[in-house]
MDAnalysis code that builds the backbone (N, CA, C; Angstrom):
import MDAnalysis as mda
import numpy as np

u = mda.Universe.empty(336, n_residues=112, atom_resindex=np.repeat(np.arange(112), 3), trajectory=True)
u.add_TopologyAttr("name", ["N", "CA", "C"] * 112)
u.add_TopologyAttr("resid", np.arange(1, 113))
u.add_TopologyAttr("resname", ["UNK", "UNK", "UNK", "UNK", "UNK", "UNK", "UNK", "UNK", "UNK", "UNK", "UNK", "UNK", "UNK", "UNK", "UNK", "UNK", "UNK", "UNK", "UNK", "UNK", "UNK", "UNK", "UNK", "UNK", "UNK", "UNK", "UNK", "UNK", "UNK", "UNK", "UNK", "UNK", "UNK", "UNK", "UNK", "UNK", "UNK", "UNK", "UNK", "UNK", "UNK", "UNK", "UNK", "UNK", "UNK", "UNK", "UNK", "UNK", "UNK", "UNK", "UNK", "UNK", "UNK", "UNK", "UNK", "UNK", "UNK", "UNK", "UNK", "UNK", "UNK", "UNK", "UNK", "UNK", "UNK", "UNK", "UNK", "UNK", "UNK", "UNK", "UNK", "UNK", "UNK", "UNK", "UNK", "UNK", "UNK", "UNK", "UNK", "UNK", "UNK", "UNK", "UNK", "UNK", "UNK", "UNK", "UNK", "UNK", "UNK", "UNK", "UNK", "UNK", "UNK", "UNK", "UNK", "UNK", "UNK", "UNK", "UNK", "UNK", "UNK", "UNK", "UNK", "UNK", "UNK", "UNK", "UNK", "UNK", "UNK", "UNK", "UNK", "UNK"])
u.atoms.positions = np.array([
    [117.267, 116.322, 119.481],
    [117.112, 117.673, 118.981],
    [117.721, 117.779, 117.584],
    [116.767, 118.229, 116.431],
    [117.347, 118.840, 115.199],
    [118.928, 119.513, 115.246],
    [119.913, 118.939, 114.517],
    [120.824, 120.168, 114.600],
    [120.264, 121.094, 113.677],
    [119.748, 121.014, 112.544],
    [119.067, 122.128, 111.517],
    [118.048, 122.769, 111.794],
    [117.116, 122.492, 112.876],
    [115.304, 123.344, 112.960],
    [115.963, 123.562, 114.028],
    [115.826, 124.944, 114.799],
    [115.712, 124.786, 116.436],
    [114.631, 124.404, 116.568],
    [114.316, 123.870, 117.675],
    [113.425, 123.445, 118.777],
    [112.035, 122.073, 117.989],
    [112.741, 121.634, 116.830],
    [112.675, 120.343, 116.440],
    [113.198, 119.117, 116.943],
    [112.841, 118.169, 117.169],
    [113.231, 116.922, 117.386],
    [112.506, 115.486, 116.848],
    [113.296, 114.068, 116.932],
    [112.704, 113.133, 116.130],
    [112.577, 111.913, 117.600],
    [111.604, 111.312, 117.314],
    [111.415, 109.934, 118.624],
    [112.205, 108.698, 117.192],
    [112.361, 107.925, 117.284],
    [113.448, 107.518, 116.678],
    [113.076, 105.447, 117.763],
    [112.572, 104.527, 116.418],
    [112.551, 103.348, 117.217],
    [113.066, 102.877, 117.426],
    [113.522, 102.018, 118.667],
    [114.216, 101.516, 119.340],
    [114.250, 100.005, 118.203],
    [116.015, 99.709, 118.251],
    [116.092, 98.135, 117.365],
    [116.148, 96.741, 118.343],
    [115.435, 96.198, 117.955],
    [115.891, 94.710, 118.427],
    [115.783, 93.425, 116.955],
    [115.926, 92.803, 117.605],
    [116.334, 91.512, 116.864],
    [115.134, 91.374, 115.344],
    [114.131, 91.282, 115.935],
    [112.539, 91.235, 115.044],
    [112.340, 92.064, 114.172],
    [112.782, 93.493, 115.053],
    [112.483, 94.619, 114.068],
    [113.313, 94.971, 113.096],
    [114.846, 94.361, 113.057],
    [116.077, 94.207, 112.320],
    [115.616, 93.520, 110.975],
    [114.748, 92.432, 111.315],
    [114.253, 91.627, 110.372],
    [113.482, 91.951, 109.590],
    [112.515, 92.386, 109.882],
    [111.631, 93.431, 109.376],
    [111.954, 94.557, 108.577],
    [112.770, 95.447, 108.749],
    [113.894, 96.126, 107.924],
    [114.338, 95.562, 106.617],
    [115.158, 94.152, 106.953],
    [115.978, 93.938, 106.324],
    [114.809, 93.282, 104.950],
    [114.230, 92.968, 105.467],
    [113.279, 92.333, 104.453],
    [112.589, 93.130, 103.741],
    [111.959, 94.534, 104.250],
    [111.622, 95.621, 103.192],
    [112.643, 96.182, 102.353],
    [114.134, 96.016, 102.633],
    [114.995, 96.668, 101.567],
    [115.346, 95.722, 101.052],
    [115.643, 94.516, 101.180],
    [116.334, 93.233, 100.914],
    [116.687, 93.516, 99.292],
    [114.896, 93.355, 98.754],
    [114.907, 93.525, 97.341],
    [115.349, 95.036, 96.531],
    [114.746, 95.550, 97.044],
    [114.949, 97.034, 96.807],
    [116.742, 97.282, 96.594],
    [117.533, 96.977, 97.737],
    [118.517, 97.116, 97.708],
    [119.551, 95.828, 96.522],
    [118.900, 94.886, 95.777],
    [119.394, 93.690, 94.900],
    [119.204, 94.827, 93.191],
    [118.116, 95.415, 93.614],
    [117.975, 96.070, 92.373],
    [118.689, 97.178, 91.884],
    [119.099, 98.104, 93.336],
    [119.709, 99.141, 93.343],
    [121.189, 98.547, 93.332],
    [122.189, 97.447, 93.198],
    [123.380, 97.095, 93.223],
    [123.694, 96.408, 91.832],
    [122.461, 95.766, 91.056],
    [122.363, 95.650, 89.681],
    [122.397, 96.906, 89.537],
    [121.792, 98.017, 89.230],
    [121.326, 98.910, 88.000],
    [123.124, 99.535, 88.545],
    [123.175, 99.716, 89.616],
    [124.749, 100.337, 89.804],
    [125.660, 99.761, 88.943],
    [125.319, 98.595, 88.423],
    [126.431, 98.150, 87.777],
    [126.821, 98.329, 86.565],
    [125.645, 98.795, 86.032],
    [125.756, 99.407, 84.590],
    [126.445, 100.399, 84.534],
    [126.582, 100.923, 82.663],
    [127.168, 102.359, 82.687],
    [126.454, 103.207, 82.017],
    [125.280, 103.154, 81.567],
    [124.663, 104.011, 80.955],
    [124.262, 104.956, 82.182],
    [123.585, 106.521, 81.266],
    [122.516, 107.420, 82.448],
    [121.378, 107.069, 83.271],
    [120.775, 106.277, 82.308],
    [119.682, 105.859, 82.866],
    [119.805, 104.641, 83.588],
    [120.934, 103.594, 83.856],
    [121.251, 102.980, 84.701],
    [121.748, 103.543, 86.387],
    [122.372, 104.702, 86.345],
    [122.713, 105.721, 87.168],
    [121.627, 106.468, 87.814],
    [120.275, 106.991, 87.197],
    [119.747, 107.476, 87.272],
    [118.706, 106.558, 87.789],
    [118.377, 105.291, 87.497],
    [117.744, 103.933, 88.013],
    [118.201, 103.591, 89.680],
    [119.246, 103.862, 89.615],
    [120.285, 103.622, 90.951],
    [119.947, 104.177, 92.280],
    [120.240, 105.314, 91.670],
    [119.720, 107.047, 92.238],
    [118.197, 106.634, 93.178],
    [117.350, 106.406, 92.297],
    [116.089, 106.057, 92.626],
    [115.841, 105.072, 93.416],
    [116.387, 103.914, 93.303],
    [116.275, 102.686, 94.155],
    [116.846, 102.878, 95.348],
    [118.017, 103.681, 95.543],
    [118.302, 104.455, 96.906],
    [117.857, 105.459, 97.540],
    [116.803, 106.431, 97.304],
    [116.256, 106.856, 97.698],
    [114.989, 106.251, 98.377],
    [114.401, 105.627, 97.719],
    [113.274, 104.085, 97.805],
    [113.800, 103.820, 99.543],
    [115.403, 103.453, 99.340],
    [115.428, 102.184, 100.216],
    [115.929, 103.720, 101.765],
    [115.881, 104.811, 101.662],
    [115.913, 106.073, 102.573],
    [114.457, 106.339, 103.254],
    [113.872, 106.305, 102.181],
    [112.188, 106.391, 102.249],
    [111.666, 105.604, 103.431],
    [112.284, 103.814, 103.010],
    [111.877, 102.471, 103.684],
    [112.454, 102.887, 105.487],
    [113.808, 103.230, 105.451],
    [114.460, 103.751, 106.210],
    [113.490, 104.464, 107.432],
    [112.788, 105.641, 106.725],
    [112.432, 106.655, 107.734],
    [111.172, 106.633, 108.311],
    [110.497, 105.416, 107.163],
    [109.411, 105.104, 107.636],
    [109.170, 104.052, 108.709],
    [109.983, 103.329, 108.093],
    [110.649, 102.082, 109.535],
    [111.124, 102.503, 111.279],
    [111.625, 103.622, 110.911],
    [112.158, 104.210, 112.189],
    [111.884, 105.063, 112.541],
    [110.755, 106.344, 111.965],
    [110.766, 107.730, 112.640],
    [109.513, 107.852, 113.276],
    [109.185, 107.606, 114.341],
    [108.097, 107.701, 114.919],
    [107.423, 108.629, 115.185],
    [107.946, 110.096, 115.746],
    [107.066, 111.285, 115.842],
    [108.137, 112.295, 115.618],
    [107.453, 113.498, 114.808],
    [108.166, 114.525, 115.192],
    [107.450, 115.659, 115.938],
    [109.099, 116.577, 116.696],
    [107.851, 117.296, 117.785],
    [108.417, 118.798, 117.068],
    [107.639, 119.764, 117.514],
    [108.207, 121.049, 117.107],
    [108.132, 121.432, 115.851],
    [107.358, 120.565, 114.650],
    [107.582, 121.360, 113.401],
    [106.044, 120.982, 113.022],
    [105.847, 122.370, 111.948],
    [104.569, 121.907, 111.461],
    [104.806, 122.215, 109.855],
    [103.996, 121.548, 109.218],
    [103.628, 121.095, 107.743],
    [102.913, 121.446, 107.220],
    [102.290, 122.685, 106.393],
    [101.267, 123.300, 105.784],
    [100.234, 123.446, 106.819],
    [100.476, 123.997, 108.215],
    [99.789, 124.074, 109.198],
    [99.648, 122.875, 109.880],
    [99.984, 121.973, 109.728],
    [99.426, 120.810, 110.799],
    [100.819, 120.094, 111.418],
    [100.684, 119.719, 112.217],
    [101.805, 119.150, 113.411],
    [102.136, 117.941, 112.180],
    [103.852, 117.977, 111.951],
    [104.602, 116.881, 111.053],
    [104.497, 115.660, 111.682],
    [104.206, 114.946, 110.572],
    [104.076, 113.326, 110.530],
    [105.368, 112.393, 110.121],
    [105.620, 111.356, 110.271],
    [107.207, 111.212, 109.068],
    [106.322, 111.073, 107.967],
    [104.805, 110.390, 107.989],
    [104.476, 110.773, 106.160],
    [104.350, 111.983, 105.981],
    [104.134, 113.189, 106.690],
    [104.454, 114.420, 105.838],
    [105.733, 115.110, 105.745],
    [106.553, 114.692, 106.455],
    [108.206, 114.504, 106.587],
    [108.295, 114.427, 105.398],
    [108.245, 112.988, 104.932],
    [108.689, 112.629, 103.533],
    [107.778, 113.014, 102.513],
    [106.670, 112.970, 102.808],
    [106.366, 114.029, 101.038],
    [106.033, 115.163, 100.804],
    [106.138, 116.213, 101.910],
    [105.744, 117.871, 102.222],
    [107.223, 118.512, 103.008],
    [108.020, 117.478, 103.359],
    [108.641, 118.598, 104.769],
    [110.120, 118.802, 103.743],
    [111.240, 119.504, 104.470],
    [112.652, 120.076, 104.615],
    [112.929, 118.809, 104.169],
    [113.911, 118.774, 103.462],
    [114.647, 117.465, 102.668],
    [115.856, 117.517, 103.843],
    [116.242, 118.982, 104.180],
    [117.498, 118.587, 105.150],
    [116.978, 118.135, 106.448],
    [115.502, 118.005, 106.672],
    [115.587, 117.292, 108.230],
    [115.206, 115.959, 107.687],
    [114.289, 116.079, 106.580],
    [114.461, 114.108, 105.893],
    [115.738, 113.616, 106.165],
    [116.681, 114.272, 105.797],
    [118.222, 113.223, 105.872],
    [118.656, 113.367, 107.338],
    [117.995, 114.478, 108.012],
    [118.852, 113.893, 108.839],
    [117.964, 113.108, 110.260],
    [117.020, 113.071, 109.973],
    [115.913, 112.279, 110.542],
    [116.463, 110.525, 110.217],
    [116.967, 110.529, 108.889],
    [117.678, 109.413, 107.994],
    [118.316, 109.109, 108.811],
    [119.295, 109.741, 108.902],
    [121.043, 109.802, 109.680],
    [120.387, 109.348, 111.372],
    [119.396, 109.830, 111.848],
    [119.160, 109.283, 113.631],
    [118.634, 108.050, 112.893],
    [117.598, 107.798, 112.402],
    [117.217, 106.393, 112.317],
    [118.553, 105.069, 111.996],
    [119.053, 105.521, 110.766],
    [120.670, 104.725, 110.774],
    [120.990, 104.438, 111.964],
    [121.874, 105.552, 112.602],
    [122.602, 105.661, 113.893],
    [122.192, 104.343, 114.772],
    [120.512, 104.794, 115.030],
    [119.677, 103.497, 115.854],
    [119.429, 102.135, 115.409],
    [120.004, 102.037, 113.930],
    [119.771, 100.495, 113.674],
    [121.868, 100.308, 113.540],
    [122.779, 101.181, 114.370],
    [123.611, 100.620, 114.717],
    [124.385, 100.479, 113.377],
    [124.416, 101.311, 111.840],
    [125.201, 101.535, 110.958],
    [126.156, 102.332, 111.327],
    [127.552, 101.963, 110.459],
    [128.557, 102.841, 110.679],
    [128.329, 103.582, 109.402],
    [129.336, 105.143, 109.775],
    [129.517, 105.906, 108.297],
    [129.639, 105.360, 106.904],
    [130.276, 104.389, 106.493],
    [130.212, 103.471, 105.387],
    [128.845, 103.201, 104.854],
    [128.364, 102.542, 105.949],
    [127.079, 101.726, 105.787],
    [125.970, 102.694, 105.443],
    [126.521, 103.977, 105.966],
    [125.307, 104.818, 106.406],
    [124.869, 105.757, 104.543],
    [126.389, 105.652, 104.071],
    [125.752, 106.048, 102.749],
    [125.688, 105.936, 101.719],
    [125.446, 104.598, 101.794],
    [124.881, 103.564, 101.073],
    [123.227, 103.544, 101.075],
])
């Protein structure tokens, strides 16, 4: 259950070993790029950063959010692709935050 929508909720995939892999390999790079550009000090290195972590949130929710129930999206029953490019940014994150949880990140890890 949403803590933010009432009577929202997320199905959320189950991890095993394969699908860990699978994960890790869609951010792998994503996340090499986003720990370079962090390292800089300019804005637009920051602002490069910014982006590559959002990227690797995106990878995140698409990897793990399987259905949502209870909300709809410019009239039509929410998708996680209309999650992520039509819906509430606060149930994006926290749709984020159950998918994390289920691939077994701690708070540290989680916001990153």
């Amino acid at each position: 259950m949403s803590e933010r929508q009432e009577g929202v909720s997320f199905s959320i995939a189950r991890m095993s070993f394969a699908r860990r892999m699978n994960l890790l390999g869609k951010i792998r790079e994503i996340a090499a790029r986003r720990d370079f550009t962090r390292a800089g000090t300019s804005d637009i290195d920051k602002l490069e950063g910014a982006v590559l972590s959002a990227e690797i949130d995106q990878v995140y929710v698409e990897w793990g959010l399987r259905e949502i129930h209870g909300l709809t999206i410019d009239g039509a029953p929410a998708t996680p692709e209309t999650l992520i490019q039509r819906g509430p940014e606060d149930l994006f994150h926290e749709a984020l935050k159950a998918v994390k949880a289920q691939c077994g990140l701690d708070e540290n890890e989680r916001k990153n």
